[in-house]
BADREN-906982 format. One line per 4 residues: their letters; for each residue x, y, z of C-alpha. Coordinates in steps of 0.2 Angstrom, whole numbers, padded with zeros to 4 digits, always signed. Layout:
% residues N
A	X/Y/Z | ...;
END
This chain:
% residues 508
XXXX	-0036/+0211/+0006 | -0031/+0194/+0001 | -0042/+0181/+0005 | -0032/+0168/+0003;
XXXX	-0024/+0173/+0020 | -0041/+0169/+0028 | -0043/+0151/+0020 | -0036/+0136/+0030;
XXXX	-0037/+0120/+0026 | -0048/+0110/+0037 | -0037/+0096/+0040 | -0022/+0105/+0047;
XXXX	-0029/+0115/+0056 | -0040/+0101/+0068 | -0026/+0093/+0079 | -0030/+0074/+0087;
XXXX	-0022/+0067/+0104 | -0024/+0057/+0116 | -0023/+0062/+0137 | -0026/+0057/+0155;
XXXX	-0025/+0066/+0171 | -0008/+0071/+0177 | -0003/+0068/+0195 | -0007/+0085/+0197;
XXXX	-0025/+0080/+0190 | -0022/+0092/+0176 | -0024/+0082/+0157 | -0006/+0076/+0149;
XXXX	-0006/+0070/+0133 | -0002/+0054/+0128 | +0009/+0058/+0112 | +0022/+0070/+0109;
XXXX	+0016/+0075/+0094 | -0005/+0076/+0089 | -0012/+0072/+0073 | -0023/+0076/+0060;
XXXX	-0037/+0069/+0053 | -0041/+0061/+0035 | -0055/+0069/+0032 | -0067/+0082/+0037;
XXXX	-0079/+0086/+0025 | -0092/+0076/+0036 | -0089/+0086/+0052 | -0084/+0102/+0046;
XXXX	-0083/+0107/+0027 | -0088/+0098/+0011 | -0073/+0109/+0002 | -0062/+0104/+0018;
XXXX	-0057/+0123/+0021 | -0061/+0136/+0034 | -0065/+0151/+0026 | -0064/+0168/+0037;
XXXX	-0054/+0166/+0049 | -0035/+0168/+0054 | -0025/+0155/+0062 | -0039/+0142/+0067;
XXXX	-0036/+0127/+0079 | -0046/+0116/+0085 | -0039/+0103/+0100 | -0049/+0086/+0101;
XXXX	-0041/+0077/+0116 | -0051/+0058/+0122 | -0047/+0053/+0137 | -0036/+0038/+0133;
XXXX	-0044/+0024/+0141 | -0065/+0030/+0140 | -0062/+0040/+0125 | -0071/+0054/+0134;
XXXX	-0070/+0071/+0124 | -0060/+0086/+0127 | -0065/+0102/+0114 | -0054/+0117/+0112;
XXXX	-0056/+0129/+0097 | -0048/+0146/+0095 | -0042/+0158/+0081 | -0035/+0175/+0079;
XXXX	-0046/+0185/+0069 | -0066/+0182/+0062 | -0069/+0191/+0045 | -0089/+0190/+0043;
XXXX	-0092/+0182/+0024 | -0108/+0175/+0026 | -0117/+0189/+0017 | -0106/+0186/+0002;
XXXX	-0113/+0175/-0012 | -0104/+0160/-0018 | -0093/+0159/+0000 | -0096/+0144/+0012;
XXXX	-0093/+0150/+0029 | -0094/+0136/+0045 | -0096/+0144/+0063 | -0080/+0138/+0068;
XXXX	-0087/+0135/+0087 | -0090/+0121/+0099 | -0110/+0119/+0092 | -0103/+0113/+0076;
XXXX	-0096/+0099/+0085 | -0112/+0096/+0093 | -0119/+0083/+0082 | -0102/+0072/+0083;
XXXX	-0101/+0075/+0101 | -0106/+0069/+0117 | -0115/+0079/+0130 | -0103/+0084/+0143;
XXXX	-0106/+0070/+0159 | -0099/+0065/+0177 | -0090/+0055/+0179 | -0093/+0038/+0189;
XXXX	-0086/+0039/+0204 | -0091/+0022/+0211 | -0075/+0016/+0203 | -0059/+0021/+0205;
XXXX	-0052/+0027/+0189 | -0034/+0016/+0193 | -0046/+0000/+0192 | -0055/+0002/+0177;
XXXX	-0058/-0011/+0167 | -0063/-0011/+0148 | -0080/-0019/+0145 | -0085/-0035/+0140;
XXXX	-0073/-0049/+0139 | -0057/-0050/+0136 | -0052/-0062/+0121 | -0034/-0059/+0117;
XXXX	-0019/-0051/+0127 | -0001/-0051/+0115 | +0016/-0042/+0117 | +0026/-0035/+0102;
XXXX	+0039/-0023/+0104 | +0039/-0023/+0122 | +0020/-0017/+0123 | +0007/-0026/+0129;
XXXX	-0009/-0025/+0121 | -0026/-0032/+0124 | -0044/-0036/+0115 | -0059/-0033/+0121;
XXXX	-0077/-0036/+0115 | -0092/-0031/+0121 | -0112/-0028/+0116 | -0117/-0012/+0110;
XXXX	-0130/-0016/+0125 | -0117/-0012/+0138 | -0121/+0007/+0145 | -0101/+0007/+0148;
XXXX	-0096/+0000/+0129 | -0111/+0011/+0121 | -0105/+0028/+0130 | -0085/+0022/+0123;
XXXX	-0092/+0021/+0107 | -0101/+0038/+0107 | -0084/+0046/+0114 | -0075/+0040/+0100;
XXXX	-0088/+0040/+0087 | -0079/+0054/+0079 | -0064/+0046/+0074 | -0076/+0035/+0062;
XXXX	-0080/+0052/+0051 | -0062/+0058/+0052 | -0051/+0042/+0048 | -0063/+0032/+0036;
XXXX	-0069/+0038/+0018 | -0086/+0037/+0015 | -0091/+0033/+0033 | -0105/+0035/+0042;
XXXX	-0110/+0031/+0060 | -0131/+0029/+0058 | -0139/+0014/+0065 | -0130/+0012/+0078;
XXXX	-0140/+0020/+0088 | -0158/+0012/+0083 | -0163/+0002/+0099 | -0169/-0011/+0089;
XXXX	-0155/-0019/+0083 | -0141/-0012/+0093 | -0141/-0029/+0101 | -0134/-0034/+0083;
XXXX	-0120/-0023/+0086 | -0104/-0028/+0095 | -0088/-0015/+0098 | -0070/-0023/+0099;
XXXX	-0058/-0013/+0109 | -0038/-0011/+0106 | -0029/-0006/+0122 | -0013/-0004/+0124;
XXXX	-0008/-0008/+0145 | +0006/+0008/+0147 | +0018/+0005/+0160 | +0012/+0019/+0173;
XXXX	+0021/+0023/+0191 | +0013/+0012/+0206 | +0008/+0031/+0213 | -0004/+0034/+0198;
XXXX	-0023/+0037/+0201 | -0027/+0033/+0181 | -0031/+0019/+0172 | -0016/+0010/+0163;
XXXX	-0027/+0006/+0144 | -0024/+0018/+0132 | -0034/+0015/+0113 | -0025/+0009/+0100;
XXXX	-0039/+0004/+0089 | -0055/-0003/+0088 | -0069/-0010/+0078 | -0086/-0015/+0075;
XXXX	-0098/-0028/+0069 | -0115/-0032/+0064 | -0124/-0047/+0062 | -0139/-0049/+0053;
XXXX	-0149/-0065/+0049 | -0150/-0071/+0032 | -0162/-0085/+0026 | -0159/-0104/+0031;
XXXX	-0156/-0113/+0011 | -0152/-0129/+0015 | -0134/-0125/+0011 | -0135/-0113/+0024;
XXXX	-0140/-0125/+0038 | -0132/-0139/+0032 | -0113/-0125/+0034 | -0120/-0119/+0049;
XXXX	-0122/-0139/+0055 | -0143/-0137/+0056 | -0144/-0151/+0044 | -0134/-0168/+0039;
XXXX	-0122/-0165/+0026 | -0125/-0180/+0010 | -0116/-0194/+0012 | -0099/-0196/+0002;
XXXX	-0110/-0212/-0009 | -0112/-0206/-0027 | -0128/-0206/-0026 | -0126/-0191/-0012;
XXXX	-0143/-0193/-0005 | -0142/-0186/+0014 | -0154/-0196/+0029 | -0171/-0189/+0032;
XXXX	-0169/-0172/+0044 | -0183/-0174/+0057 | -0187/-0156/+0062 | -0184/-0154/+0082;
XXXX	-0202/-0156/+0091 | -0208/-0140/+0096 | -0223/-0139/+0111 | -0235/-0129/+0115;
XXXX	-0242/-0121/+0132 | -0260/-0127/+0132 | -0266/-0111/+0140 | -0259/-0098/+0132;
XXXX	-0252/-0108/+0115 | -0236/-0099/+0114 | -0221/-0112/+0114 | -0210/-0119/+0126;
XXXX	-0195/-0116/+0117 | -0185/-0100/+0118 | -0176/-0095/+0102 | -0162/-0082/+0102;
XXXX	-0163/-0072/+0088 | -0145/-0068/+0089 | -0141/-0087/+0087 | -0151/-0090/+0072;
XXXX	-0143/-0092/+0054 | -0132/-0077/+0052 | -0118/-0068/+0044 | -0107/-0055/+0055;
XXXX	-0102/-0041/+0046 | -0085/-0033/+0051 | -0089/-0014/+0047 | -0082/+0003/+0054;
XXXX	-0061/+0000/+0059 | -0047/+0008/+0064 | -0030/+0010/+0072 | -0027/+0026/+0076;
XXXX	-0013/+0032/+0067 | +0002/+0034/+0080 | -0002/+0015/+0082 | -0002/+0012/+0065;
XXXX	+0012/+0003/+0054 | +0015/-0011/+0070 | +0003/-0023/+0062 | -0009/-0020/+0075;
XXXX	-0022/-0020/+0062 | -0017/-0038/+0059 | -0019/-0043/+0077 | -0036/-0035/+0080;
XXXX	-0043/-0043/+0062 | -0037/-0060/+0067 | -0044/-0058/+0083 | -0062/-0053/+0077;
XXXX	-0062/-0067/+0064 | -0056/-0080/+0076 | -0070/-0076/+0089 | -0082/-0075/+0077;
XXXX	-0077/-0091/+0064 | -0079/-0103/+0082 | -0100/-0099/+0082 | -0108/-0112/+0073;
XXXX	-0124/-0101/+0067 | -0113/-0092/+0057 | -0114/-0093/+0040 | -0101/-0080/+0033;
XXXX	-0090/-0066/+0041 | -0089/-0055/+0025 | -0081/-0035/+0027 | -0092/-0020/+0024;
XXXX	-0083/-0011/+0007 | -0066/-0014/+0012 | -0052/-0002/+0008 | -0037/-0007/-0002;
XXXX	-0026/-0004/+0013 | -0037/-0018/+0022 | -0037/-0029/+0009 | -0018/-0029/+0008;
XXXX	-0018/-0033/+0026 | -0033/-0044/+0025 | -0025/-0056/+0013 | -0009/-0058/+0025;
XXXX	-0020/-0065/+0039 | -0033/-0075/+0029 | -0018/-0084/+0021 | -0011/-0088/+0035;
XXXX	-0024/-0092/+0042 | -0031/-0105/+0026 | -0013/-0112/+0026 | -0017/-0120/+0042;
XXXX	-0029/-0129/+0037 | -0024/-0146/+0030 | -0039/-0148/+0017 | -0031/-0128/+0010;
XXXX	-0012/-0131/+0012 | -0014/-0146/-0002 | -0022/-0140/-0015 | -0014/-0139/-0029;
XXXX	-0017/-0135/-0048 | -0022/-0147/-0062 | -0009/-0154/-0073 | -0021/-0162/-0085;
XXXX	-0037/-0157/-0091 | -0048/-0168/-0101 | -0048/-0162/-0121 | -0068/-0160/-0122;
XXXX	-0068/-0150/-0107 | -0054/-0138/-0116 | -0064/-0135/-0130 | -0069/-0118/-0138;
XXXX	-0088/-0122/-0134 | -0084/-0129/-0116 | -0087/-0115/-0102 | -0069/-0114/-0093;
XXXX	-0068/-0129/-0080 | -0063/-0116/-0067 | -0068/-0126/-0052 | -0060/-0140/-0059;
XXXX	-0043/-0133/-0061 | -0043/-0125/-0044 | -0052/-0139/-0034 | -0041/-0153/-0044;
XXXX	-0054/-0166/-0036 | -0057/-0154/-0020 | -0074/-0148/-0016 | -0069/-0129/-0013;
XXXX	-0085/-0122/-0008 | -0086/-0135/+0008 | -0068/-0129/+0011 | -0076/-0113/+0011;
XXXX	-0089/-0115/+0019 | -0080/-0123/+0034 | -0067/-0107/+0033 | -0086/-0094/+0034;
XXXX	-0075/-0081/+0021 | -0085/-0077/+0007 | -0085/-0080/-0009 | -0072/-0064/-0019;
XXXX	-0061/-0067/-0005 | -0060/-0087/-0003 | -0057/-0088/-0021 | -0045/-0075/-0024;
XXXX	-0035/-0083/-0008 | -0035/-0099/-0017 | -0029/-0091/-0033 | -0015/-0082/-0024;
XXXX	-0011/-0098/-0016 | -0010/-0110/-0029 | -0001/-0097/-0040 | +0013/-0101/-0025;
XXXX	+0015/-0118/-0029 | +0021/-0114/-0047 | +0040/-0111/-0048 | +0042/-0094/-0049;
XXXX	+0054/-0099/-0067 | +0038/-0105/-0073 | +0028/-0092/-0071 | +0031/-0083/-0088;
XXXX	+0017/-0081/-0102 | +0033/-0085/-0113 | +0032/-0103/-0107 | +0015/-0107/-0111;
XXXX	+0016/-0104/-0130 | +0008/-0123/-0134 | -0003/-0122/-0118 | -0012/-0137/-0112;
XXXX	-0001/-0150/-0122 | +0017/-0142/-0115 | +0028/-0155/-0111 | +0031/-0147/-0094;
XXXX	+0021/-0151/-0080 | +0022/-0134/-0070 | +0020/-0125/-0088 | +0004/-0133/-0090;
XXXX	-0001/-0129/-0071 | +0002/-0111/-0074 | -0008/-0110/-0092 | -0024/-0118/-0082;
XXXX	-0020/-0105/-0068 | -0022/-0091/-0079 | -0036/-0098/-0088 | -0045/-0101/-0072;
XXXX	-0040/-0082/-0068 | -0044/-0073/-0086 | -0063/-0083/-0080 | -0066/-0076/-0064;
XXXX	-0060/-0058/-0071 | -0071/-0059/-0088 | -0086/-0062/-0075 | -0084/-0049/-0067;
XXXX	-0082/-0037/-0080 | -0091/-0046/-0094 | -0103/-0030/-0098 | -0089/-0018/-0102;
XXXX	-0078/-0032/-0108 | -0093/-0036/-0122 | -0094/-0022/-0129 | -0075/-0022/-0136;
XXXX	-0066/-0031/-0151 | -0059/-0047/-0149 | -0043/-0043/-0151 | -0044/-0027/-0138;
XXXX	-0056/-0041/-0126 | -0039/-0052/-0127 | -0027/-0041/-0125 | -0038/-0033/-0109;
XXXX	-0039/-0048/-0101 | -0020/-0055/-0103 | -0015/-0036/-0097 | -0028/-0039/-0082;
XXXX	-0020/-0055/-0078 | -0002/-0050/-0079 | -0008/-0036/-0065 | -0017/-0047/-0052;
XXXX	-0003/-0060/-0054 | +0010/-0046/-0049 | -0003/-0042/-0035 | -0001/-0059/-0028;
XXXX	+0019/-0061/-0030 | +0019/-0044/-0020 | +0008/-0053/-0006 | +0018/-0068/-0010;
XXXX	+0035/-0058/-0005 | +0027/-0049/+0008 | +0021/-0067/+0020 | +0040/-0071/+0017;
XXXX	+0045/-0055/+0025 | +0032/-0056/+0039 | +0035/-0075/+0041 | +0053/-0071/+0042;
XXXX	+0052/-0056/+0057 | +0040/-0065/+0065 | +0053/-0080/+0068 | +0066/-0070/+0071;
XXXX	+0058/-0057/+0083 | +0049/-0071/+0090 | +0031/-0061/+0086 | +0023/-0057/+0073;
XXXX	+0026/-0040/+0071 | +0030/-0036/+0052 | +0028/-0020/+0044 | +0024/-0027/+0024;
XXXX	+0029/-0015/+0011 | +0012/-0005/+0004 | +0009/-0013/-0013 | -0002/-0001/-0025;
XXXX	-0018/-0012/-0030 | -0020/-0011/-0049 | -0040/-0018/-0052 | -0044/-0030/-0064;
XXXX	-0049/-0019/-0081 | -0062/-0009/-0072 | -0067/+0001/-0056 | -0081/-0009/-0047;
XXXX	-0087/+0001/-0032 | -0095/-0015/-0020 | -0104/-0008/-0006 | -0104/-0026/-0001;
XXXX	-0090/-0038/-0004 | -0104/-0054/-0009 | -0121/-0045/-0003 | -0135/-0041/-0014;
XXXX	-0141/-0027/-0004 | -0132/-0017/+0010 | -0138/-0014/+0027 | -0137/-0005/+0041;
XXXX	-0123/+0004/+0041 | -0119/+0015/+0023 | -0104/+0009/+0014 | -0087/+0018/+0018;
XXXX	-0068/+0012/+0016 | -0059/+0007/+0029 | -0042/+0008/+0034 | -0030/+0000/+0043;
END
């Protein structure tokens, strides 16, 4: 017997779709063609195989509007391997699905299914293509957005690496939580007893309270900023008058907790892949970030370990987004840097190069992205005002004393880049030679400036359908990400320590 004939992989074998009742009341998918997952090693098999069984399928169909579960698994033949050493046999049957799963429940009938509404509020509606989509946002409080969420659960462990979907479901902080729903409003017949949304991606988002500094308060508007005088002192902050009930001495004053200093992490995300490659992504993230950069208590809106996929689409909207801005849009690189501050024994004016008279961190601080990404947006950015002819380490041969103003510009641009990059990577890059130090950091260079002219080329693109389309649907070429000298992994993009949920990679 070959055994080989009894092994499957796990992911071609599980089959993904979407369905809601016929007019017959019988469950019609939504796509013509199902699809698979990324991964199953959570839910099924660390090898991601199916040993000991012939022709196995397993049917996960959610009911398109409440994500409500349908399981169906079936297979020709069962060889029994258990009792044989060194062979990992699962029980392909519907109780190893009970942990990812649901329990089976009625369904309301106070509501007719043709009227239901996603819940929360809905904060965006946008057509592209000749679809009509909306956002919705709602607590992890909600009974109705809580039971969405374990429905679909599921789809976290199967589309994004590394995921996990604990703490969502601790009672204590699951008012922290908020889900954000992508539907998509399909054209139905006026006969149609079902509901119209069908998912087309969603995400979620955490916040968490973080210290008050007095930078803290004075971003999230608690405080007075100093006044623009050289001496910078700020007025005396006279603390709001709190009082007492004489009785029982507990105070007056209600504080929300969920109103305190914060940051809002944007964690688990996904568009499901027969959405995928419409830049809905785009339009959910900008949707999330724009709800979320409006609430003054704050701080940051950082993204929990990010995959390089999101990043590519990230940078898009956060460009887009800065390039708004007045205070962004003008920056500019320095021309001219004073000698002492060039010298050998002088740490690299980094901020002064990219600020060029600017106070970037209260730019940054008014745009709540952190740190890594702010920064590297400025880079990519300023790296656009240099002519593209000038952008050529052949150029830069005298460096800051080229007669060429742009020349000059682009020799501080990458000075203020190989800076940032040794920073990061200063342990490994101390232990080399000088000469293999240099060359590792000019090759590094070379890479994340090809990085950006591909971002660089890809707004164009998108810039360019979306003004002749009259949206701003754009595809944007996948770029592969080449990382500066070495692999980091951040569970956190610009956090000491990570939270609730476990670190994973997102796509989009």
């Amino acid at each position: 017997m070959d055994l080989d004939d009894w092994v499957t992989g796990s992911n071609d074998c599980f089959f993904l779709n979407l369905y809601r009742p016929g007019s017959d009341g019988e469950p019609q998918r939504v796509f013509d063609d199902s699809f698979n997952p990324s991964f199953t090693y959570t839910v099924i098999d660390e090898q991601e195989t199916i040993t000991g069984y012939k022709n196995p399928q397993i049917e996960l169909d959610l009911r398109a509007h409440d994500l409500k579960p349908k399981l169906k698994i079936q297979y020709d033949e069962k060889l029994e391997l258990k009792d044989i050493p060194d062979i990992s046999q699962v029980d392909l049957s519907p109780e190893l699905f009970r942990k990812y799963l649901p329990e089976p429940t009625a369904d309301d009938t106070s509501v007719a299914v043709k009227d239901w509404k996603p819940p929360g509020e809905r904060l965006n509606t946008f057509s592209t293509d000749g679809k009509h989509f909306e956002v919705w946002k709602a607590p992890l409080l909600d009974d109705a957005a809580r039971q969405i969420w374990k429905n679909m659960s599921i789809l976290v462990l199967l589309f994004i690496e590394g995921a996990t979907t604990e703490g969502l479901d601790d009672e204590e902080t699951l008012d922290r939580w908020s889900l954000y729903l992508l539907y998509e409003l399909t054209p139905l017949p006026k006969a149609a007893a079902t509901s119209p949304y069908t998912l087309a991606g969603f995400s979620t988002s955490y916040r968490s309270w973080i210290f008050p500094t007095f930078e803290i308060m004075r971003a999230t508007k608690q405080l007075p900023s100093p006044p623009p005088e050289a001496n910078g002192t700020a007025t005396k902050y006279v603390p709001p008058r709190l009082t007492q009930d004489p009785a029982t001495f507990l105070l007056n004053e209600k504080l929300n907790r969920l109103e305190t200093t914060s940051r809002e992490r944007i964690s688990q995300f996904l568009i499901l892949p027969p959405y995928q490659g419409q830049s809905l992504g785009a339009r959910l993230y900008d949707t999330i970030f724009g709800d979320l950069v409006t609430k003054p208590f704050i701080f940051e809106i950082p993204i929990e370990d990010p995959s390089e996929a999101f990043d590519a689409m990230r940078d898009y909207s956060d460009i887009v987004y800065l390039r708004k801005l007045p205070s962004f849009q003008s920056l500019s690189v320095a021309s001219n840097i004073p000698p002492e501050s060039l010298r050998k024994d002088s740490p690299i004016p980094r901020n002064q190069i990219l600020g060029n008279g600017v106070d970037l961190e209260k730019l940054r601080h008014e745009t709540k992205i952190v740190s890594r990404q702010f920064y590297r947006m400025v880079e990519l950015h300023l790296l656009s005002t240099i002519p593209s002819s000038n952008r050529n380490r052949a150029r830069i041969t005298r460096k800051a004393k080229s007669s060429n103003e742009n020349d000059r510009k682009y020799y501080f641009w990458r000075l203020a880049l190989k800076h940032r990059i040794y920073g990061q990577n200063a342990d490994a890059l101390d232990q080399m030679e000088v000469s293999e130090k240099v060359e590792k950091l000019e090759t590094a260079v070379d890479n994340q400036q090809e990085e950006y002219e591909e971002r660089l080329e890809g707004i164009e693109k998108r810039a360019t359908l979306a003004a002749d389309q009259g949206s701003s649907n754009a595809a944007g070429a996948k770029s592969k990400r080449k990382r500066a000298i070495i692999d980091e992994e951040d569970d956190w993009e610009d956090m000491e320590t990570a939270s609730v949920a476990s670190s994973k990679r997102a796509r989009a």
